[in-house]
TORKOL-4160 file (C-alpha; in steps of 0.2 Angstrom, whole numbers, padded with zeros to 4 digits, m for minus):
362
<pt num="1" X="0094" Y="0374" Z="m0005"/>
<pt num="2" X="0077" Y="0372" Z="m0013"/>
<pt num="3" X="0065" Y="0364" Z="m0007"/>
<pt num="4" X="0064" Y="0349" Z="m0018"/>
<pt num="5" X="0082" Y="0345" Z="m0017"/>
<pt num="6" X="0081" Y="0346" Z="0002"/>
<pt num="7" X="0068" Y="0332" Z="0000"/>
<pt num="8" X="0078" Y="0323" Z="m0012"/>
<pt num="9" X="0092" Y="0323" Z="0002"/>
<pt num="10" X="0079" Y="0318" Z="0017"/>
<pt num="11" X="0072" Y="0302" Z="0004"/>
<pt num="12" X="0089" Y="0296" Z="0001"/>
<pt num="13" X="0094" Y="0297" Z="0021"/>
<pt num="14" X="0078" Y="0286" Z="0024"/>
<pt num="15" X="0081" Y="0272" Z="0012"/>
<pt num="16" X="0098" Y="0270" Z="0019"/>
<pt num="17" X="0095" Y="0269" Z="0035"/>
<pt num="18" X="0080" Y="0258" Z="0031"/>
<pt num="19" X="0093" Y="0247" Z="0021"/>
<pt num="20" X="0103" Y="0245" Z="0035"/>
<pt num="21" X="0090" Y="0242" Z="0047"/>
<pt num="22" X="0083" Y="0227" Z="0036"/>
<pt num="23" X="0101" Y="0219" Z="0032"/>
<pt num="24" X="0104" Y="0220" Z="0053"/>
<pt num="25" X="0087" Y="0211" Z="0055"/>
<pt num="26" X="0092" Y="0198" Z="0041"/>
<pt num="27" X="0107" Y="0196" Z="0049"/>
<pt num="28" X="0099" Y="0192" Z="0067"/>
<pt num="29" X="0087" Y="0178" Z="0060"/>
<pt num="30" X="0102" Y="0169" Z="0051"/>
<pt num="31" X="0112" Y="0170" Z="0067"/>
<pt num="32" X="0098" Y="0165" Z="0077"/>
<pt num="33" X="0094" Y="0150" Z="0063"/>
<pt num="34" X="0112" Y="0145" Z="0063"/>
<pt num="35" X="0113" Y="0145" Z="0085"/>
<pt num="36" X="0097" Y="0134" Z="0083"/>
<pt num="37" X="0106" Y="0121" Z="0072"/>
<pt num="38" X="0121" Y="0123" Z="0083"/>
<pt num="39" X="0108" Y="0117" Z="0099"/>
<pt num="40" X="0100" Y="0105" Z="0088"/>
<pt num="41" X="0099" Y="0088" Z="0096"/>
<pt num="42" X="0108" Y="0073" Z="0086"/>
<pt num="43" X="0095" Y="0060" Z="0090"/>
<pt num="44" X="0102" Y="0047" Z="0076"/>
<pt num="45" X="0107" Y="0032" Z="0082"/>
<pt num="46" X="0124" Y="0022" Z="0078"/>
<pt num="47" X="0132" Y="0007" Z="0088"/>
<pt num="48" X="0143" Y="m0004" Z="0076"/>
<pt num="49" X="0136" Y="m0009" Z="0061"/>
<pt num="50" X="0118" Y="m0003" Z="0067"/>
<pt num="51" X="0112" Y="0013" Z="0062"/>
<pt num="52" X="0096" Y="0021" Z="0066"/>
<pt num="53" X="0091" Y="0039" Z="0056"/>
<pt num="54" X="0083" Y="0050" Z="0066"/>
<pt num="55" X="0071" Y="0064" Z="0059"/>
<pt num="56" X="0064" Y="0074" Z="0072"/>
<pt num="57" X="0053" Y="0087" Z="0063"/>
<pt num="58" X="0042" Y="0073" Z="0052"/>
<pt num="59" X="0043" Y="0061" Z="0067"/>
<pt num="60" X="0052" Y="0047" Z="0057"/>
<pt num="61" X="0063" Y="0035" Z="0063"/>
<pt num="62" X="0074" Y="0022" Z="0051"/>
<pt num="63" X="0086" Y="0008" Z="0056"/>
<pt num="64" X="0098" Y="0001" Z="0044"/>
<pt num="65" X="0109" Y="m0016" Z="0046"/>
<pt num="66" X="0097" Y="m0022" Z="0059"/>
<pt num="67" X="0103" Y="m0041" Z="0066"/>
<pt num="68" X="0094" Y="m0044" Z="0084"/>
<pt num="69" X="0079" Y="m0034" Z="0094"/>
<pt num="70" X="0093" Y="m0031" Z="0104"/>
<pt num="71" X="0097" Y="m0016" Z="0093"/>
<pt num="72" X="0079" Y="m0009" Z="0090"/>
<pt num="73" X="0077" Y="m0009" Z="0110"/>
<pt num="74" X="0095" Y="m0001" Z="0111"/>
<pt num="75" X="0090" Y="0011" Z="0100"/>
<pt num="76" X="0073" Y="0015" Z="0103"/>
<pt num="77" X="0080" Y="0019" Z="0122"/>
<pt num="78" X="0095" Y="0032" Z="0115"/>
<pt num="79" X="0080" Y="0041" Z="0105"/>
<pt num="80" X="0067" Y="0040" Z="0119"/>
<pt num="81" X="0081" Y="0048" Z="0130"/>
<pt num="82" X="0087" Y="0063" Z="0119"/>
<pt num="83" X="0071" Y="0068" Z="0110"/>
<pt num="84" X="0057" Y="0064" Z="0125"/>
<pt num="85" X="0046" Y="0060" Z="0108"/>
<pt num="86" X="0035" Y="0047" Z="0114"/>
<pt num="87" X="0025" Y="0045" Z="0097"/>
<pt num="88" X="0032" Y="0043" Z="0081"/>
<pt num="89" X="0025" Y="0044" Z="0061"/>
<pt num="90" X="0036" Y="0032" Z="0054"/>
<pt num="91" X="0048" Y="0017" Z="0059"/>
<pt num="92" X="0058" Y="0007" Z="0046"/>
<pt num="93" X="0066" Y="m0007" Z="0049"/>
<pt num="94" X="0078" Y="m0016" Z="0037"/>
<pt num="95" X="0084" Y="m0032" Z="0043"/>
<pt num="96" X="0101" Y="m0043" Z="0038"/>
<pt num="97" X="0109" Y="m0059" Z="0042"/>
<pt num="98" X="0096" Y="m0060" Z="0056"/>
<pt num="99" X="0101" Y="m0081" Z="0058"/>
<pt num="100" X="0121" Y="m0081" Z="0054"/>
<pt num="101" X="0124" Y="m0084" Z="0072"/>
<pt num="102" X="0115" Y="m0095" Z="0081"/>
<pt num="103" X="0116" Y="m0084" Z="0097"/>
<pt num="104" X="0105" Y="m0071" Z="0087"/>
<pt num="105" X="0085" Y="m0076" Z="0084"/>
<pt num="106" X="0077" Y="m0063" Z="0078"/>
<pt num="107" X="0063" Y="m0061" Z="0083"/>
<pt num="108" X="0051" Y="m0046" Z="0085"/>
<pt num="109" X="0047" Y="m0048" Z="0104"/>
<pt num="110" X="0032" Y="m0041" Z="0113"/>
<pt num="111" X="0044" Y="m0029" Z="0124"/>
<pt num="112" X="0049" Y="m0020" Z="0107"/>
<pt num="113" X="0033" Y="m0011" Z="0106"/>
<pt num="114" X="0026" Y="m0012" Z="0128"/>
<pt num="115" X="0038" Y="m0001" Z="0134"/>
<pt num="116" X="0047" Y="0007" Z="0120"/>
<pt num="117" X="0038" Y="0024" Z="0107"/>
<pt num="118" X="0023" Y="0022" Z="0098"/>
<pt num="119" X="0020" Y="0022" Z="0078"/>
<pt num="120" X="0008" Y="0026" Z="0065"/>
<pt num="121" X="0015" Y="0016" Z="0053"/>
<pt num="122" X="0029" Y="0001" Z="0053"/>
<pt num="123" X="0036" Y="m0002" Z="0037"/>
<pt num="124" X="0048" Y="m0021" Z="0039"/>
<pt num="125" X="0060" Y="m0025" Z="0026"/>
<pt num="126" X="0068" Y="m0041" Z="0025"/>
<pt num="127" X="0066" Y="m0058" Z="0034"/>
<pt num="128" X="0066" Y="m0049" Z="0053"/>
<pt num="129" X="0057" Y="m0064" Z="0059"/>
<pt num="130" X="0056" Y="m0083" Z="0060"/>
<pt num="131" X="0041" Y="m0088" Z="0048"/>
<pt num="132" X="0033" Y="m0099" Z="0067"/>
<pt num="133" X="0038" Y="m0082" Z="0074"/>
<pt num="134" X="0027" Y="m0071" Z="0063"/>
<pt num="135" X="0012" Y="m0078" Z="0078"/>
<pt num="136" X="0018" Y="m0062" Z="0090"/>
<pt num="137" X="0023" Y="m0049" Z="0077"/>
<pt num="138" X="0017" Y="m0032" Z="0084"/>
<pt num="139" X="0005" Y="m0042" Z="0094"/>
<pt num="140" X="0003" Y="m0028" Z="0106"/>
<pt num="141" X="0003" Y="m0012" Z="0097"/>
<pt num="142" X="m0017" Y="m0010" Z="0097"/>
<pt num="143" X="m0014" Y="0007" Z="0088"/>
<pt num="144" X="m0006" Y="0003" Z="0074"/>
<pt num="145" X="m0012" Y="0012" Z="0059"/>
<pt num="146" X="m0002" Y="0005" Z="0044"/>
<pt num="147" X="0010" Y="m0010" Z="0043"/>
<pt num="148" X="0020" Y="m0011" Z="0028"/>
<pt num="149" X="0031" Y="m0029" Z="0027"/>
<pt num="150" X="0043" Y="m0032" Z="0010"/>
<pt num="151" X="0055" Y="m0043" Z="0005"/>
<pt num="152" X="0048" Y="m0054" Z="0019"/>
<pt num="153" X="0045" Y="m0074" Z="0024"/>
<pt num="154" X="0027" Y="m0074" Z="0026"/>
<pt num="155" X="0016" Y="m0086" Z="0028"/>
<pt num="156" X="m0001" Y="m0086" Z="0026"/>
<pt num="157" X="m0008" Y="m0103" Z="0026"/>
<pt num="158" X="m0020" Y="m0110" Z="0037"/>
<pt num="159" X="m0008" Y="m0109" Z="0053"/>
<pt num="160" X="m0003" Y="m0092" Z="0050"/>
<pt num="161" X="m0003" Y="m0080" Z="0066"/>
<pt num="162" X="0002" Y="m0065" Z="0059"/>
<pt num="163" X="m0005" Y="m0055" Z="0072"/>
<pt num="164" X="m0010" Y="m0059" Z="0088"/>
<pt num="165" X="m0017" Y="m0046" Z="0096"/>
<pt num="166" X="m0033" Y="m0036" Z="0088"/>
<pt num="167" X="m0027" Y="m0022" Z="0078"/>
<pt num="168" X="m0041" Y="m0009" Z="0084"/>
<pt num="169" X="m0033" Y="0007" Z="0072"/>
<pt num="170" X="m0026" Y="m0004" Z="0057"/>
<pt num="171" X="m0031" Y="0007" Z="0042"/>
<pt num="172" X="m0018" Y="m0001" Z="0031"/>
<pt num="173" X="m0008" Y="m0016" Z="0026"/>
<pt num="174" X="0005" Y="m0018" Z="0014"/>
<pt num="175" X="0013" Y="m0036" Z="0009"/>
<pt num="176" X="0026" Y="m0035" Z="m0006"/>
<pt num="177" X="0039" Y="m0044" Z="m0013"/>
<pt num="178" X="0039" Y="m0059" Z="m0001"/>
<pt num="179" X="0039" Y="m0078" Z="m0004"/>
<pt num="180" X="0022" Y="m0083" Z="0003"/>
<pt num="181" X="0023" Y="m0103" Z="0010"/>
<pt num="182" X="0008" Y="m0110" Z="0004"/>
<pt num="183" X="0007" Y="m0099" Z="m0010"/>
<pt num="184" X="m0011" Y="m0094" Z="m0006"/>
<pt num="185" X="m0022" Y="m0082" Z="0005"/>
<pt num="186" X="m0030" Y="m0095" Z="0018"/>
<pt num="187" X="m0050" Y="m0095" Z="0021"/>
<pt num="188" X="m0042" Y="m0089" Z="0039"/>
<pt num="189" X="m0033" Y="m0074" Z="0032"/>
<pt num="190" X="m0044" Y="m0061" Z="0042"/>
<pt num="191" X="m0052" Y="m0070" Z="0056"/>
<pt num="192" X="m0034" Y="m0078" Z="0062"/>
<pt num="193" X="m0019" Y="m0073" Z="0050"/>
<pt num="194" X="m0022" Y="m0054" Z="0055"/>
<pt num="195" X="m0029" Y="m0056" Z="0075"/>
<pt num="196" X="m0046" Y="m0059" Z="0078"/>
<pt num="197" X="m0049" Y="m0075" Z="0092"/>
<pt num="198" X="m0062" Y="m0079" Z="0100"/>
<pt num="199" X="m0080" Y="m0080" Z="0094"/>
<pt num="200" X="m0086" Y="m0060" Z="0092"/>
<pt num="201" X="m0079" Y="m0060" Z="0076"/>
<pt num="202" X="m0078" Y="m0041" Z="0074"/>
<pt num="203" X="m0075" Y="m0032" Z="0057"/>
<pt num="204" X="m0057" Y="m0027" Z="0057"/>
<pt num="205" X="m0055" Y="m0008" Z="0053"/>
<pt num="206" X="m0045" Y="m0011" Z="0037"/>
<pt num="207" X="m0046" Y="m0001" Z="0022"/>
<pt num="208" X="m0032" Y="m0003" Z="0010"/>
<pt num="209" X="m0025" Y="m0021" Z="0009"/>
<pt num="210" X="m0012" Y="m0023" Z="m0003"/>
<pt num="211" X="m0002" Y="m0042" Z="m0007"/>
<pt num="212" X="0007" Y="m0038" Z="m0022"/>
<pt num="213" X="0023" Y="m0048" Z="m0030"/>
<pt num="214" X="0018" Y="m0063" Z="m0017"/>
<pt num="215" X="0018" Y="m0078" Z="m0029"/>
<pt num="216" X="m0001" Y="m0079" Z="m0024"/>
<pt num="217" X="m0008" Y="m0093" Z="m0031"/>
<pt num="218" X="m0025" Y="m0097" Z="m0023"/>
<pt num="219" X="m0037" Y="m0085" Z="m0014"/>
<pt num="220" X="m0050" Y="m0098" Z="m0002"/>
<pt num="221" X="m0066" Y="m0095" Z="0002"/>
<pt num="222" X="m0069" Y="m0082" Z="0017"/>
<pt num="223" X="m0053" Y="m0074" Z="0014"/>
<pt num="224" X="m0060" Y="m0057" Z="0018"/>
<pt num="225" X="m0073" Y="m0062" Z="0028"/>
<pt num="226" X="m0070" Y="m0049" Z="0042"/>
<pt num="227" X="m0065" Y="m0036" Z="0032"/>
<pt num="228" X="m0083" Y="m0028" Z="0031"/>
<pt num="229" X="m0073" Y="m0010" Z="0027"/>
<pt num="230" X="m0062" Y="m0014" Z="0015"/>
<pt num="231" X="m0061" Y="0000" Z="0002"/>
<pt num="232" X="m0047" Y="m0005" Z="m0010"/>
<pt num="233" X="m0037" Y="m0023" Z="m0012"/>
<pt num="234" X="m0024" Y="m0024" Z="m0023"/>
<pt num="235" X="m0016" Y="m0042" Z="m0027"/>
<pt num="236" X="m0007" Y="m0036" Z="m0041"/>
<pt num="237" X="0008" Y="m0045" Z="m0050"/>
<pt num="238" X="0003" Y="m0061" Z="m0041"/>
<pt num="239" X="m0001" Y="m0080" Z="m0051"/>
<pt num="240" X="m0019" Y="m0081" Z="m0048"/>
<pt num="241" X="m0027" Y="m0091" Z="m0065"/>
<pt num="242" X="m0046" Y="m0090" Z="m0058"/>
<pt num="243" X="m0057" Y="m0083" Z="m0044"/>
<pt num="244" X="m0072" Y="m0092" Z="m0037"/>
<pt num="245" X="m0085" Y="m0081" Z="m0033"/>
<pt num="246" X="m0087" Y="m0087" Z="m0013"/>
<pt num="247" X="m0070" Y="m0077" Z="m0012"/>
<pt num="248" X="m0079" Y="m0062" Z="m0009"/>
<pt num="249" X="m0094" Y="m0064" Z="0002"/>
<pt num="250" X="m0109" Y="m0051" Z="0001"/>
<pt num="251" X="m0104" Y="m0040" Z="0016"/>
<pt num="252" X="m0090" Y="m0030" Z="0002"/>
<pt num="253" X="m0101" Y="m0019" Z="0000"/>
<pt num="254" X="m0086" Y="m0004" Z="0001"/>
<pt num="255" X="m0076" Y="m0011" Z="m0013"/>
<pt num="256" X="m0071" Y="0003" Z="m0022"/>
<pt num="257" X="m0054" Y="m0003" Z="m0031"/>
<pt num="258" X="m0049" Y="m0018" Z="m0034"/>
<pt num="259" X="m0032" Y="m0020" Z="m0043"/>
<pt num="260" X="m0030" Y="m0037" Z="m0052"/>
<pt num="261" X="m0015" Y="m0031" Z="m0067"/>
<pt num="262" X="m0001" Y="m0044" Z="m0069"/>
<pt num="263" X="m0009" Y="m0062" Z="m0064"/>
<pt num="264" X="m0014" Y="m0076" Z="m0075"/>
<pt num="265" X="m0033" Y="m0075" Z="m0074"/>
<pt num="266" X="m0040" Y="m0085" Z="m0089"/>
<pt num="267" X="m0060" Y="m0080" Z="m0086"/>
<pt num="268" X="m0071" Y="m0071" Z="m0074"/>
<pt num="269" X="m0088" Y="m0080" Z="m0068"/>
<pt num="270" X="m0104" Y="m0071" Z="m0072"/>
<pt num="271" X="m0108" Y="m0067" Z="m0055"/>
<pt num="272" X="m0091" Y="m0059" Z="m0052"/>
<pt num="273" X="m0101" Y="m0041" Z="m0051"/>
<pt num="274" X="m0114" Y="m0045" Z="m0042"/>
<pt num="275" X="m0103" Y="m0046" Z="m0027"/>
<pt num="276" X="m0095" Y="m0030" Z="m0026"/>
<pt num="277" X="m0109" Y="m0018" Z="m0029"/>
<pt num="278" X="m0100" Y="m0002" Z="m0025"/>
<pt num="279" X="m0085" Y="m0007" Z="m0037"/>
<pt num="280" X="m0080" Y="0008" Z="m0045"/>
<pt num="281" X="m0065" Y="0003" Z="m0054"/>
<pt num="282" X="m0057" Y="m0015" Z="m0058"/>
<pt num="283" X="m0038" Y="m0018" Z="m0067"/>
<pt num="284" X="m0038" Y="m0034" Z="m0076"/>
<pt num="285" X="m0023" Y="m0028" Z="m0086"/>
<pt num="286" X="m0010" Y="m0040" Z="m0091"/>
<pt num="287" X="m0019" Y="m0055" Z="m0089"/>
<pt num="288" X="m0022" Y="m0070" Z="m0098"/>
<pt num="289" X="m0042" Y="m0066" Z="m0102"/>
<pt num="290" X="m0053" Y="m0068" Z="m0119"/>
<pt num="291" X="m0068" Y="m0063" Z="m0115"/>
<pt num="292" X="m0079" Y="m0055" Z="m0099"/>
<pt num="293" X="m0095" Y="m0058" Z="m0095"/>
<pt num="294" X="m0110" Y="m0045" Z="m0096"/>
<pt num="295" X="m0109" Y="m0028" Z="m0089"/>
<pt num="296" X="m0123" Y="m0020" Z="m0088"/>
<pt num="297" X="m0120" Y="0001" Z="m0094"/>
<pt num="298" X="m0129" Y="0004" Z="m0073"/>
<pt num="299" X="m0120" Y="m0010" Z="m0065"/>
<pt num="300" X="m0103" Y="m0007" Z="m0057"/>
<pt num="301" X="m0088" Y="m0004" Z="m0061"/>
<pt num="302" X="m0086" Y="0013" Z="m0069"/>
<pt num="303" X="m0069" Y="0011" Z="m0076"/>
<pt num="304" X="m0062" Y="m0006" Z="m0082"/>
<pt num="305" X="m0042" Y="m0008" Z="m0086"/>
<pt num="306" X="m0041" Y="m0022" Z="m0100"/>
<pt num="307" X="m0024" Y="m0017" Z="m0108"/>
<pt num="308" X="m0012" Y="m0034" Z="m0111"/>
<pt num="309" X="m0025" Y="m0047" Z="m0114"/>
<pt num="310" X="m0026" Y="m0058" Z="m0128"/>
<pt num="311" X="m0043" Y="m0053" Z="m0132"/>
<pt num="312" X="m0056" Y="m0064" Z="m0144"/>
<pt num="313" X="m0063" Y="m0051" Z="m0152"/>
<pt num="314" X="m0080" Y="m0061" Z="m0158"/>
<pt num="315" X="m0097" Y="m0060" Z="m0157"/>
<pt num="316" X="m0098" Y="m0065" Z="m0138"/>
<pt num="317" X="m0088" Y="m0047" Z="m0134"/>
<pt num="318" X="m0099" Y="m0036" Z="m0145"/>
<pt num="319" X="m0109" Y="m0033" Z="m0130"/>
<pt num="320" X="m0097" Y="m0021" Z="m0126"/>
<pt num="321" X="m0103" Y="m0011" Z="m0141"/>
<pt num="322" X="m0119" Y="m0012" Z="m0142"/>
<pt num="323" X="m0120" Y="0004" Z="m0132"/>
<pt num="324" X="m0109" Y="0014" Z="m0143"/>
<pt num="325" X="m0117" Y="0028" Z="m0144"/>
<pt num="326" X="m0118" Y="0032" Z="m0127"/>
<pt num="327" X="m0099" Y="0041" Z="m0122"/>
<pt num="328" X="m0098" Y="0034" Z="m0105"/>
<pt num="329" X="m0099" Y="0018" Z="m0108"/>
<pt num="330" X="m0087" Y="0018" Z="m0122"/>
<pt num="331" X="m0075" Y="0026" Z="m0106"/>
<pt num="332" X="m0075" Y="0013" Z="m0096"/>
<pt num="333" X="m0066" Y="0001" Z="m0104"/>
<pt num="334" X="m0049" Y="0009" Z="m0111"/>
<pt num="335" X="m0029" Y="0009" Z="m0109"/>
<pt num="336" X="m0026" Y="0001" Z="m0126"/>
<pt num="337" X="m0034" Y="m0014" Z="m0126"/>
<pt num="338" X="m0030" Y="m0025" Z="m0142"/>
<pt num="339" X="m0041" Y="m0036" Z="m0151"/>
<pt num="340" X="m0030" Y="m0054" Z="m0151"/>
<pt num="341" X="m0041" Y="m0065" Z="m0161"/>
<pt num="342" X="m0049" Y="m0068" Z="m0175"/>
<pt num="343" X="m0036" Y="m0065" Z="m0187"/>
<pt num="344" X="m0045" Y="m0053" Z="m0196"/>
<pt num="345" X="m0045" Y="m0039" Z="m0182"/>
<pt num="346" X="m0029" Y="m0046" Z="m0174"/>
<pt num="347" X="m0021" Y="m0029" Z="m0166"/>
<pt num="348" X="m0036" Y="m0020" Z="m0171"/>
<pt num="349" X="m0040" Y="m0007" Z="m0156"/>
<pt num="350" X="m0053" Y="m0015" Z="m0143"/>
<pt num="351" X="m0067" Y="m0007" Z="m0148"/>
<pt num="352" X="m0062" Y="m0003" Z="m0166"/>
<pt num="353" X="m0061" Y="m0024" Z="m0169"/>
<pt num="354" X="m0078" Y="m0027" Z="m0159"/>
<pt num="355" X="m0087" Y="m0015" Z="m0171"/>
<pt num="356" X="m0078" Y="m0023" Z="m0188"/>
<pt num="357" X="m0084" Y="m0040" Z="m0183"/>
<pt num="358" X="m0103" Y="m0032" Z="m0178"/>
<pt num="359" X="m0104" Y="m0029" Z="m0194"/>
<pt num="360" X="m0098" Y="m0043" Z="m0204"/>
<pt num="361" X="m0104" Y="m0058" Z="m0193"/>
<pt num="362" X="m0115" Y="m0053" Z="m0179"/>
């Protein structure tokens, strides 16, 4: 035997045995996966029609066909007991029928959240409270960081009592889809509706607030007046026709975002600006507006959303033009906006209409 074939030989003996070794070490790790899943705790939580989803690895907990806080405490005790996870990501809690019976009053005791696991976020979907209960919802989970509530009764009127207790972590808070009594956002929104008593008066740490699809009507005066950190609002797919300019006091001066599409907003004062000095970008989409008032190309916002409005494209609006030659300013307004009136440039393109009427009448 030469000596390349006895190398040949020895190459081929290596790469079985290498082979082998690998499919044996593949072999163990599915073994070893599989005997894990087989260990695996079942923490998900059913009695009756009540079911609770339990996902240990993203810390998320999820309770379906929810009636009484009978079943939360029921269930949070089962999960507390198999996983020893004290602090969660995520609860979800949908809630039906919670008044069929009149032995079952739901309503979301302080107990729920003093003795049982602690979450990040809450996310509420459907009526799990009495509107005069609403005053002690999560009144003593201080470490809250998001509350999300849909599909609920919610009132936010001058007596509402949201939340009783200071929410010192809230970050967050989401309202959607629910039939506000009162229609409006009361002048007590921040310094009652959302927990702060006494006198102090201290800036809630919200960033994000979001009301959307409430059937908002009115927003009063010192609506936010505690809400000094406030970064985004939307109040999107609402019925607001007009905004006073005391609705947002000077302190805003974090406003980023503010998301306004969907209402019924006719006009915009002149001031409207000048209060939100850090605006960066505003959706007036699908509105009911005409006209804006001046922005100046420094001022804020950077980008304005105008698409859906019955525009009148005359000689008031060529402001927006008159800068035309400067690219940035011809950025900030876009998404299709279409030119209503006159009927000269009726569905002429925004700026395309502005610039035709410029020229002829202006």
């Amino acid at each position: 035997m030469n000596g390349q074939s006895f190398l040949l030989i020895m190459t081929i003996q290596f790469c079985l045995i290498y082979e082998f070794n690998v499919s044996q070490h593949n072999t163990n790790d599915e073994e070893i996966s599989v005997l894990k899943d087989n260990n695996r705790r079942n923490c998900s939580y059913v009695y009756e029609d009540v079911f609770c989803d339990c996902d240990e690895d993203n810390y998320e907990l999820k309770c379906y066909n929810v009636e009484a806080s009978e079943d939360l405490i029921f269930a949070f005790n089962y999960v507390l007991n198999v996983t020893k996870i004290y602090y969660w990501t995520l609860l979800e809690v949908q809630c039906i029928n919670p008044f069929d019976s009149v032995t079952k009053t739901f309503h979301i005791t302080n107990e729920l959240f003093t003795t049982g696991p602690k979450f990040e976020k809450i996310v509420f979907v459907g009526d799990c409270s009495k509107a005069k209960h609403y005053d002690n919802l999560l009144a003593v989970d201080r470490d809250i960081e998001s509350i999300v509530m849909t599909k609920n009764t919610v009132r936010m009127a001058t007596t509402c009592q949201m939340f009783q207790t200071k929410l010192e972590r809230l970050q967050e808070l989401t309202i959607t889809d629910s039939l506000m009594a009162g229609d409006m956002i009361s002048a007590t929104f921040s310094t009652k509706c959302l927990g702060q008593y006494g006198t102090r008066n201290e800036a809630l740490p919200l960033v994000r607030l979001r009301i959307r699809s409430c059937n908002v009507t009115l927003i009063e005066s010192g609506a936010f007046f505690n809400l000094a950190e406030l970064q985004s609002i939307d109040l999107s797919d609402n019925q607001l026709t007009h905004l006073s300019r005391q609705v947002f006091a000077s302190h805003l001066y974090k406003l980023r975002s503010f998301r306004l599409s969907n209402n019924r907003l006719t006009a915009l004062s002149a001031d409207f600006f000048e209060k939100l000095p850090q605006l960066r970008e505003l959706d007036l989409s699908g509105n009911l507006l005409t006209t804006l008032p001046f922005i100046s190309a420094t001022g804020a916002p950077q980008v304005i959303h105008l698409a859906a409005n019955p525009w009148d494209c005359r000689c008031k609006l060529v402001w927006i033009i008159n800068d035309s030659n400067d690219k940035s300013e011809n950025q900030r307004f876009f998404d299709g906006p279409l030119c209503a009136t006159p009927e000269a440039v009726e569905n002429y393109a925004l700026m395309d209409g502005l610039r035709f009427v410029d020229q002829r009448f202006c």
